[in-house]
C-alpha positions in Angstrom: 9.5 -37.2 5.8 8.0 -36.6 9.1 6.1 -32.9 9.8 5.7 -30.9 12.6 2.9 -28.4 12.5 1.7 -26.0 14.8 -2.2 -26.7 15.1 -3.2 -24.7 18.3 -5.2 -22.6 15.5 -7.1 -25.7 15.5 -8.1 -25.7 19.3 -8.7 -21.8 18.9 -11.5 -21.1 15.9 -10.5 -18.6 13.3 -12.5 -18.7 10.7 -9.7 -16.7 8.6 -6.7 -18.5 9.4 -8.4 -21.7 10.5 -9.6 -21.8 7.0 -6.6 -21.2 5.5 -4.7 -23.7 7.3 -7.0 -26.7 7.3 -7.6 -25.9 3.3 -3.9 -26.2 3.2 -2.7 -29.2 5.3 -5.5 -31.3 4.1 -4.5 -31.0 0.2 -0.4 -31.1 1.1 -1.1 -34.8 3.0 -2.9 -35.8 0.1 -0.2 -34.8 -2.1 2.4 -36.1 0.0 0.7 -39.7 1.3 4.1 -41.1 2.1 5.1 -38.5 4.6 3.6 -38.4 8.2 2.2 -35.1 9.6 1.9 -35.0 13.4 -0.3 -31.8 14.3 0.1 -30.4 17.6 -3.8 -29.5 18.9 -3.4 -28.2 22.6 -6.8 -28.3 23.6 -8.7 -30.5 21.2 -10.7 -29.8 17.7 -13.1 -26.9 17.7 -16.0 -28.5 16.2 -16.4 -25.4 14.1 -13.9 -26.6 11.6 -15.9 -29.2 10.9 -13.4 -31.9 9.7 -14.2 -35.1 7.7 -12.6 -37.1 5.8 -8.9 -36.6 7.6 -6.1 -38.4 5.8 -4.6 -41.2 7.3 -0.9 -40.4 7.2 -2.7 -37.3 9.5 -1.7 -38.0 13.2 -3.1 -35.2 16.0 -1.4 -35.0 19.0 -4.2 -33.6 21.7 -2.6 -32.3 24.7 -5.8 -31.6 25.7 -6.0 -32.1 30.2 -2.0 -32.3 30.0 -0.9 -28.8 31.0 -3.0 -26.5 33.3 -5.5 -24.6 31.5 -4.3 -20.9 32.2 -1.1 -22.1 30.3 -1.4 -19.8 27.1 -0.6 -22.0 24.3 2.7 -20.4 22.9 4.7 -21.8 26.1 2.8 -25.1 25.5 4.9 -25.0 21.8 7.8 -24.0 22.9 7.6 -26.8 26.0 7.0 -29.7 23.4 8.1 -28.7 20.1 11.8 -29.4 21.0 11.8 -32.9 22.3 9.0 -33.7 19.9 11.2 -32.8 16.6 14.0 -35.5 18.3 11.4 -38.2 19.7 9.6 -38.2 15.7 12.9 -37.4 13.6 11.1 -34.5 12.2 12.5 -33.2 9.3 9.9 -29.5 9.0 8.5 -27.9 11.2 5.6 -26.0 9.9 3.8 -23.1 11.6 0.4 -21.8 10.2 1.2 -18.4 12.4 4.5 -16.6 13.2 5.3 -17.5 16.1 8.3 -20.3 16.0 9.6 -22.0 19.2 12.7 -21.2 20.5 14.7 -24.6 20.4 13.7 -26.1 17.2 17.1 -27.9 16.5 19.0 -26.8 13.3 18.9 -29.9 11.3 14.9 -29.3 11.2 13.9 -27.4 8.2 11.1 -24.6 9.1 8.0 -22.7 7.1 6.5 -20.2 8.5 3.0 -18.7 7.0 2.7 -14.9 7.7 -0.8 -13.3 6.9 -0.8 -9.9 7.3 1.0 -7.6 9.1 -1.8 -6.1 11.0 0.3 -6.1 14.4 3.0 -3.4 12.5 0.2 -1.2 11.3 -3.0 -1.1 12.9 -1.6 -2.9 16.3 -4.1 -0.5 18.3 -6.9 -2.5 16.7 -5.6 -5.6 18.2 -6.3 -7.4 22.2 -3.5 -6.8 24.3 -3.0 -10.6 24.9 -2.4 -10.6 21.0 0.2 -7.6 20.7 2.3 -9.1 23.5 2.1 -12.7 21.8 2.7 -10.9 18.1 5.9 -8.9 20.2 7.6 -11.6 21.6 7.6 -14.0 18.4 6.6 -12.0 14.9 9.4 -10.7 13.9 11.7 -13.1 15.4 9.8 -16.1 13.6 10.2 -14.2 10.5 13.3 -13.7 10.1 14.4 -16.7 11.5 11.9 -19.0 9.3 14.2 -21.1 6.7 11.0 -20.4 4.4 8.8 -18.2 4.4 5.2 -18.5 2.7 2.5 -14.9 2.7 -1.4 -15.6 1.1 -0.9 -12.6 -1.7 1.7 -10.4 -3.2 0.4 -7.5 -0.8 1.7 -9.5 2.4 4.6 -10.4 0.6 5.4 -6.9 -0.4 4.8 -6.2 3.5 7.1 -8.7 4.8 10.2 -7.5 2.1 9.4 -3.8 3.6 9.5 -4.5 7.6 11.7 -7.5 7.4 14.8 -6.6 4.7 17.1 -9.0 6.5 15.5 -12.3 7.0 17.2 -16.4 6.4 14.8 -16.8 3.9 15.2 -14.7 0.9 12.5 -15.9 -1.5 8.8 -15.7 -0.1 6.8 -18.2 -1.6 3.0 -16.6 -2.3 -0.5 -18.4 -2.4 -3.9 -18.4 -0.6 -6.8 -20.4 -1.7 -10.4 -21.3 -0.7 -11.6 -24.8 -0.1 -13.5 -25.0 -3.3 -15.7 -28.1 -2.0 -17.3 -26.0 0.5 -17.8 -22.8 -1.6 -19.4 -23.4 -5.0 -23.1 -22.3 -6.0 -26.2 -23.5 -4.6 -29.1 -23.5 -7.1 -31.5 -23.3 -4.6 -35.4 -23.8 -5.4 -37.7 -20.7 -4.4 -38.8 -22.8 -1.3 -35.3 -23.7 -0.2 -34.8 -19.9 -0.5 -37.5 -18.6 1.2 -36.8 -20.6 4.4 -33.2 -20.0 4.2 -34.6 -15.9 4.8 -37.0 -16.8 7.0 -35.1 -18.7 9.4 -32.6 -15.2 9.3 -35.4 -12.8 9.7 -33.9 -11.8 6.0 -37.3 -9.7 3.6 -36.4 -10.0 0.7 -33.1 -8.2 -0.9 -30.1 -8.4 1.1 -26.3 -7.5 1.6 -24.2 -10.0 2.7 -20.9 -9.1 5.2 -18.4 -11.9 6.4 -16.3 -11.4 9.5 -15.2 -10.3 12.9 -16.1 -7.2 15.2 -12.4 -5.9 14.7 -12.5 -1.9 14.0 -10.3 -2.7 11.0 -13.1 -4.6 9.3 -15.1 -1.3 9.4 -18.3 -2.8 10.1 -19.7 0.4 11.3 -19.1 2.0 8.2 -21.5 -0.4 6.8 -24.1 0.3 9.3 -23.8 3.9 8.5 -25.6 3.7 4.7 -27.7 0.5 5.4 -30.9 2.7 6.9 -30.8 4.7 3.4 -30.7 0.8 1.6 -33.3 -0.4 3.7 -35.8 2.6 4.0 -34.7 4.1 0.4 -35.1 0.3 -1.5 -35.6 -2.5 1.2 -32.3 -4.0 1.0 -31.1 -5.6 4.8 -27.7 -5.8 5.5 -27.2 -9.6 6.6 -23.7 -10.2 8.9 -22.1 -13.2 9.5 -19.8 -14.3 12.3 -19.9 -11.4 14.4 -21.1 -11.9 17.9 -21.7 -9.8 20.7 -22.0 -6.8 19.3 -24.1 -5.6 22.2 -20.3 -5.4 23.9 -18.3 -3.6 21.0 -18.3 -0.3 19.9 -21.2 -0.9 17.4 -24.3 -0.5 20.1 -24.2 3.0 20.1 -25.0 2.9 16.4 -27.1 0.0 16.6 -28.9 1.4 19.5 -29.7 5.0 18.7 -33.6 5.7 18.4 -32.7 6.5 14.7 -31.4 3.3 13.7 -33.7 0.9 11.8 -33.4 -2.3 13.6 -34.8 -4.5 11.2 -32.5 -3.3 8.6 -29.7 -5.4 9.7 -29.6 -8.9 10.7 -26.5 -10.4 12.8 -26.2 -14.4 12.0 -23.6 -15.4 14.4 -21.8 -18.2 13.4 -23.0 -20.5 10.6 -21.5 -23.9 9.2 -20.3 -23.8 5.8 -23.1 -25.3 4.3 -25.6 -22.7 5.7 -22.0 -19.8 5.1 -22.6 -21.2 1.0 -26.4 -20.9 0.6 -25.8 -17.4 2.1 -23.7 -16.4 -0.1 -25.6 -18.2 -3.7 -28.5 -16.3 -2.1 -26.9 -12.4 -1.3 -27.9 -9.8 -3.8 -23.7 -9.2 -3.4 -21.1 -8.9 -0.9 -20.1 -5.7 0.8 -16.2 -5.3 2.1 -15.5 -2.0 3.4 -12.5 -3.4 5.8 -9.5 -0.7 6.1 -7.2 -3.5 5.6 -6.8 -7.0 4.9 -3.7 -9.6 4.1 -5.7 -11.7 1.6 -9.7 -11.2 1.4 -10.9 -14.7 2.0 -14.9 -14.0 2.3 -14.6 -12.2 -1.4 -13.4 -15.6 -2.9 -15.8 -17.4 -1.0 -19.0 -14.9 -2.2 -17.9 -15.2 -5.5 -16.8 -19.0 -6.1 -20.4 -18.9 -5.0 -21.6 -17.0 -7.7 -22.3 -13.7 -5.8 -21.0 -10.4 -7.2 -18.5 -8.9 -4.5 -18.2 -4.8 -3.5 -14.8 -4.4 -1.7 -12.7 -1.4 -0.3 -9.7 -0.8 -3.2 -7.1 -1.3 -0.8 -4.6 -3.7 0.8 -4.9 -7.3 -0.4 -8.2 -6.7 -1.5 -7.5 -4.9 -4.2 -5.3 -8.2 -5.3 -8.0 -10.3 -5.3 -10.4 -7.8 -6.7 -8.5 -6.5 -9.4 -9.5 -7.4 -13.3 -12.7 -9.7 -12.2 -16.0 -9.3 -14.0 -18.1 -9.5 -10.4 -15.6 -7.9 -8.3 -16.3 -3.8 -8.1 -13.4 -2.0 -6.2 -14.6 1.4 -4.2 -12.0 3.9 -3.5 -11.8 5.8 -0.2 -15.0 5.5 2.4 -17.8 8.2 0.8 -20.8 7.0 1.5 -23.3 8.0 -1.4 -20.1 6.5 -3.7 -20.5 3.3 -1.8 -24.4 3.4 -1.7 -24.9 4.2 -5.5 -21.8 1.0 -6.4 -24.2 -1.6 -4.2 -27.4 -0.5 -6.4 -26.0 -0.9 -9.6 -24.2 -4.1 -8.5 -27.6 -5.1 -7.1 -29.8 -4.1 -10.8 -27.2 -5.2 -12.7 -26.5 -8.9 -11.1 -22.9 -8.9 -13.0 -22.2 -13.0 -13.4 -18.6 -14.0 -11.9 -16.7 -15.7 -14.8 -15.1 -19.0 -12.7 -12.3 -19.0 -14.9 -10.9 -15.7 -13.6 -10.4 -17.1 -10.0 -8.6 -20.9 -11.8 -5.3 -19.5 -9.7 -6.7 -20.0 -6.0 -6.8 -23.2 -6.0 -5.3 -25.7 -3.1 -4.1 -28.3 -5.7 -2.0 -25.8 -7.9 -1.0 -23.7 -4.9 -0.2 -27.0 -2.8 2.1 -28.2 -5.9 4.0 -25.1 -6.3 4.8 -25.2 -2.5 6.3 -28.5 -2.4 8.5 -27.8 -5.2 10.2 -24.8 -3.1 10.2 -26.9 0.2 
């Protein structure tokens, strides 16, 4: 069979979804070596990603210099995806997002992956670019999608709630993390005491994962880290945020109060660097107010580090009934600074078996026997 798959989120980084996505296509072409998968990538591969090793029966198609740049990708879909499907006899059309051209001819099966439904409940938190894209192709994706595939039981739930009347009537359910990348590191005391060096990292630290978005509550975090850091030396060490001179954060950041040197901000980092970060952390610290899966939680502990996350939204999924994974209800702060310290004493060990179920190769299987 020939595929059709959306891969603008390849020419745009996301670390969430772009993870997601190139965990998943890369085991479902290796499962499926006698099908052909043509990837639509608008303006080329962000280097980010950091693909090797692409199966061959993987063919891009780079539209990169073909349509003027100020031509948001969406229209770029809905321009090519049509006579693309006919030209290649495609037989699926798959789209990592929801958002689903509008002439994708009715002989072509569809799958549509929905992860969160962040633009129904906290839209405010979201660009305006984003909100218009998210009103003028969400809902209509999903409920026209022929199947329909959500990264946990949460989104799933969420999708049933807004969406009651949809073409596909089963969602299929299953998010993973690319376990060849996250694993631990047994690093030697040299290896770690340059990794912290080259950070500006003392000695104990906190590890947070993700964007500036308000809904990952960063500045909760940066509320209880001077008491860590002056009360116990323990640096709070985030990862993938940039700019944060232009967001909301300065004003905390900024005030004469605020211990600089008790929070480092990373920037990007590969995976490899992302990994020994993680193997390193004295734990990882969640306190988003909602999530559709909890990606950097897997990743922190496949890596062996112990994981403190906000009991709410899909992160309670992923944290519930795990040895290293301690849930925190609501958003006090001496409740939140007193679970880090005894996560921190106590160095609870994660138990690999526990997280056996996210897994490309068993989530990868299941999928093709629905599709």
């Amino acid at each position: 069979m020939n595929i059709l798959v959306d891969g603008r989120i390849w020419s745009l980084y996301s670390a969430g979804v772009g993870t997601f996505f190139t965990g998943a296509i890369m085991e479902w072409a290796q499962q499926r070596a006698d099908d052909t998968f043509y990837i639509i990538v608008p303006r080329g591969i962000d280097a980010r990603y950091e693909l090797s090793d692409m199966p061959a029966n993987i063919k891009l198609l780079d539209y990169t210099g073909r349509f003027p740049k100020f031509l948001p990708n969406i229209i770029l879909l809905q321009l090519t995806v049509p006579r693309l499907c006919r030209m290649l006899d495609i037989g699926l059309y798959y789209s990592p997002l929801p958002y689903m051209p509008l002439m994708v001819p009715s002989r072509v099966k569809t799958l549509v992956t929905v992860h969160d439904v962040v633009n129904i409940e906290m839209a405010q938190t979201m660009s305006w670019t984003n909100r218009m894209a998210n009103a003028f192709a969400f809902g209509r994706s999903v409920r026209r999608a022929g199947y329909l595939w959500t990264n946990t039981e949460y989104t799933r739930s969420k999708v049933e709630e807004y969406y009651p009347r949809r073409r596909a009537e089963e969602i299929f359910v299953g998010g993973a993390v690319d376990r060849k990348l996250f694993y631990p590191r047994n690093l030697s005391d040299d290896a770690v005491s340059e990794l912290k060096a080259r950070h500006g990292i003392k000695d104990r630290f906190i590890l947070f994962v993700g964007s500036l978005e308000p809904r990952k509550n960063l500045q909760f975090l940066l509320r209880i880290i001077p008491d860590l850091y002056l009360e116990h030396g323990i640096q709070l060490v985030v990862v993938g945020a940039k700019r944060w001179k232009e967001s909301g954060l300065s004003s905390v950041i900024e005030a004469p109060e605020f211990p600089r040197e008790s929070t480092v901000f990373c920037g990007f980092l590969s995976n490899e660097e992302l990994a020994a970060l993680y193997s390193t952390a004295d734990c990882f610290v969640s306190a988003a107010l909602m999530e559709g899966f909890g990606m950097p939680q897997l990743e922190a502990m496949l890596c062996g580090c112990p994981v403190v996350t906000a009991n709410n939204t899909a992160m309670a999924e992923v944290a519930s009934g795990i040895d290293a994974a301690f849930p925190v209800d609501g958003y006090e702060p001496d409740v939140w600074k007193q679970t880090i310290l005894r996560v921190i004493n106590e160095r609870p060990k994660v138990n690999p078996v526990q997280l056996l179920q996210y897994d490309w190769k068993l989530i990868v299987n299941r999928l093709l026997t629905v599709i």
